[in-house]
Legacy VTK file of the C-alpha trace (Angstrom):
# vtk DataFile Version 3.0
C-alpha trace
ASCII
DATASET POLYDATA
POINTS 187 float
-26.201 -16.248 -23.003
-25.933 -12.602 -21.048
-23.979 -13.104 -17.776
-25.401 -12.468 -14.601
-25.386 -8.722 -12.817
-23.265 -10.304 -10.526
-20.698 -11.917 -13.117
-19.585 -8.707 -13.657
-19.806 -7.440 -9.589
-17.486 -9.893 -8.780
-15.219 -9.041 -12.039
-15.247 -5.396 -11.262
-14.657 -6.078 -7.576
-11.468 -7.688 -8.350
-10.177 -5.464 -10.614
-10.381 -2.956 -7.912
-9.278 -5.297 -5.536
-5.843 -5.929 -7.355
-5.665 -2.047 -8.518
-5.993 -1.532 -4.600
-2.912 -3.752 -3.651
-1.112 -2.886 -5.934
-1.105 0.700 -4.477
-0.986 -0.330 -1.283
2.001 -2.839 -1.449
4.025 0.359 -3.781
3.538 2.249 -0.709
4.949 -0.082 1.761
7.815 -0.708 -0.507
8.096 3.339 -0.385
7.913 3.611 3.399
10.320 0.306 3.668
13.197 1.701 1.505
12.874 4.651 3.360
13.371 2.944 6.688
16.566 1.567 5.582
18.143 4.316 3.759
17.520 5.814 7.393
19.262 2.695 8.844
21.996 3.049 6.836
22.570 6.805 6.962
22.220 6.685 10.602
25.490 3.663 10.465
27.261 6.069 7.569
27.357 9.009 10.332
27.784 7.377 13.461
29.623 3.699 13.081
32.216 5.697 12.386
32.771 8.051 15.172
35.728 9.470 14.496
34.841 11.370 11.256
31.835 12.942 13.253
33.621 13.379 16.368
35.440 16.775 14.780
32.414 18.774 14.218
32.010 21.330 16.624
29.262 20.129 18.303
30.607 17.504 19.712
32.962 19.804 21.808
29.854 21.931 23.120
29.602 22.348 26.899
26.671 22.744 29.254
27.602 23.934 32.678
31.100 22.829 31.956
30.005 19.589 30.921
30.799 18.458 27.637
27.546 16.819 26.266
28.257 16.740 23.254
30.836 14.254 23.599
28.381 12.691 26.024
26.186 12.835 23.117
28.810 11.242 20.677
29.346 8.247 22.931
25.090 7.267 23.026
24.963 7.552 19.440
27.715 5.561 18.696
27.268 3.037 21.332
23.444 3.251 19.700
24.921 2.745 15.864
27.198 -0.274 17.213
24.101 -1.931 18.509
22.158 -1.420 15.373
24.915 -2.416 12.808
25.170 -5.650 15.268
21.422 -5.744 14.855
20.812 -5.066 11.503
20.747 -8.027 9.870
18.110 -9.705 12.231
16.259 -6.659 11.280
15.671 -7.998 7.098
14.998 -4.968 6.154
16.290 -5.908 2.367
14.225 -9.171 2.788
11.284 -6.786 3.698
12.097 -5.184 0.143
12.163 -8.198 -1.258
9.045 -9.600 -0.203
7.202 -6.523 -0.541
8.255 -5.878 -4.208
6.946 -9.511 -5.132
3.752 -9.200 -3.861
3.096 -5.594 -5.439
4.658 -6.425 -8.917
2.244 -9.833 -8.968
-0.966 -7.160 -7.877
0.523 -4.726 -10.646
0.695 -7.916 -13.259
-3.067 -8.855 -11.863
-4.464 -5.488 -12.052
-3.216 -5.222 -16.154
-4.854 -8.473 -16.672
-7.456 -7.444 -14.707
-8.045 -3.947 -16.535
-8.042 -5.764 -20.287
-10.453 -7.689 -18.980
-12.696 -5.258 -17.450
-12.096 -3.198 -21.026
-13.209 -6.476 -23.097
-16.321 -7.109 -21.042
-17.032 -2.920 -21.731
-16.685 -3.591 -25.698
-18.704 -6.652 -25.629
-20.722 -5.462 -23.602
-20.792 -9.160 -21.829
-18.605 -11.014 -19.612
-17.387 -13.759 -22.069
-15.739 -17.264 -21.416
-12.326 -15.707 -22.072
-12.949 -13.299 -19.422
-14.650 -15.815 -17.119
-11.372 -18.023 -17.634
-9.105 -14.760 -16.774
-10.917 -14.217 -13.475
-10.136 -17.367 -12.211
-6.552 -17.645 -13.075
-6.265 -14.386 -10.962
-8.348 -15.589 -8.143
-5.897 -18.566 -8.107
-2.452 -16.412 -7.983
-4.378 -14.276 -5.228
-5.060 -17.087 -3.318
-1.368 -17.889 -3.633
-0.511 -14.682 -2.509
-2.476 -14.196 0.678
-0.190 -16.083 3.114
2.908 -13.321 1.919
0.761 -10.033 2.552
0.902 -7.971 5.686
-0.606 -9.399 8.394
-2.052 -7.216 10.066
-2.725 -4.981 7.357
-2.302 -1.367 7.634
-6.051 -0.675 7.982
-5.320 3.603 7.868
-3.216 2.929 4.508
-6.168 0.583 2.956
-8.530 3.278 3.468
-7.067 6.008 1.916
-6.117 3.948 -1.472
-9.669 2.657 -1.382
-10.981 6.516 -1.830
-8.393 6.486 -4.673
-9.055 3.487 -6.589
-12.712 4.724 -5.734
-12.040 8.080 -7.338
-9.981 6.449 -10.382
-12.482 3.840 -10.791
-16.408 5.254 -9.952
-18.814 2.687 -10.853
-19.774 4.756 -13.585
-16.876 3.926 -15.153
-17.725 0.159 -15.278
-20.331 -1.162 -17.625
-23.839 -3.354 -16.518
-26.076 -4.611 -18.441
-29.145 -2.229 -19.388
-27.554 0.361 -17.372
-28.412 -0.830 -14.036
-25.540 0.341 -12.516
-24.183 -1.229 -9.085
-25.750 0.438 -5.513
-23.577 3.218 -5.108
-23.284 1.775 -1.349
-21.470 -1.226 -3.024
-17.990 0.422 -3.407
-15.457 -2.826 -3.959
-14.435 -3.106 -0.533
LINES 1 188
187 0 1 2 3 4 5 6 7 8 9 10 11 12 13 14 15 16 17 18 19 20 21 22 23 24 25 26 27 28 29 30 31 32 33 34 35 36 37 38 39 40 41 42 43 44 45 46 47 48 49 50 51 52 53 54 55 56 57 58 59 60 61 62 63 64 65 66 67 68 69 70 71 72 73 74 75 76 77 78 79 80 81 82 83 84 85 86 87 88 89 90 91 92 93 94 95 96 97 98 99 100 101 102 103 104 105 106 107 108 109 110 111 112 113 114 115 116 117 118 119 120 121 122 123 124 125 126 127 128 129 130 131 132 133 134 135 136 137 138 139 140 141 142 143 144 145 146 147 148 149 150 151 152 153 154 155 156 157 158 159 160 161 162 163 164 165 166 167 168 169 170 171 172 173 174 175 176 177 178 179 180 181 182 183 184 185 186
């Protein structure tokens, strides 16, 4: 029996779904790392004050006031308070938790794609494909209470014009060519 028109809606609107998160959570894990190698850089140069305190700057004088040493005391007193800090701060846990999510959204959006590929072939959403939808709708559901809450709504909508662009729903096959409103766009 042909599936439904929207069988293959919902299909496709997963596929896109988990193609989106996956982008989205490789970004966070992007900006994240980048946060801490700033964390860390920041400790390298200024935990230990007396490697920095030789440059010349630190001697510089403004109206006979040395501010750069003035300047050498914040940032150290500012790097003592962030090493004491930074392990309430989880930034590697951050990593951590991050990375999981995206890799399961990467391993989602593979399954996800065969499917989508199988149903283009066959021309049908079949029972194997019916049966992969709902394993994924399961580990999603699993997933939802670990995602980023609140969601970077700015970051969603530029990977949605992405995944939009990489995925048009030309690309995705209905049934007798009635293609999907173009309003419709996975979201």
């Amino acid at each position: 029996m042909p599936a439904s028109r929207q069988e293959f809606v919902v299909i496709y609107d997963e596929f896109r779904d988990a193609e989106l998160n996956k982008e989205y959570y490789a970004d966070r894990i992007k900006a994240t790392r980048q946060r801490l190698r700033r964390v860390d850089i920041y400790l390298a140069l200024f935990s230990g004050s007396s490697g920095v305190a030789g440059f010349a700057l630190w001697s510089y004088t403004i109206f006979g006031i040395q501010v750069g040493q003035v300047l050498l005391g914040v940032f150290t007193g500012i790097a003592t308070i962030v090493l004491l800090a930074r392990p309430y701060l989880k930034l590697e846990d951050e990593v951590e938790r991050v990375s999981g999510i995206q890799s399961t959204y990467a391993a989602m959006s593979h399954v996800l794609k065969d499917v989508v590929v199988r149903i283009k072939t066959d021309e049908n959403v079949g029972t194997d494909a019916k049966v992969s939808y709902r394993v994924i709708r399961q580990i999603r559901g699993a997933l939802q209470e670990k995602e980023d809450k609140p969601a970077d709504r700015g970051l969603i909508t530029v990977k949605q014009k992405e995944i939009n662009e990489r995925y048009p729903v030309e690309w995705f096959y209905y049934p007798d060519g009635e293609a999907i409103d173009k309003n419709d766009n996975g979201d």
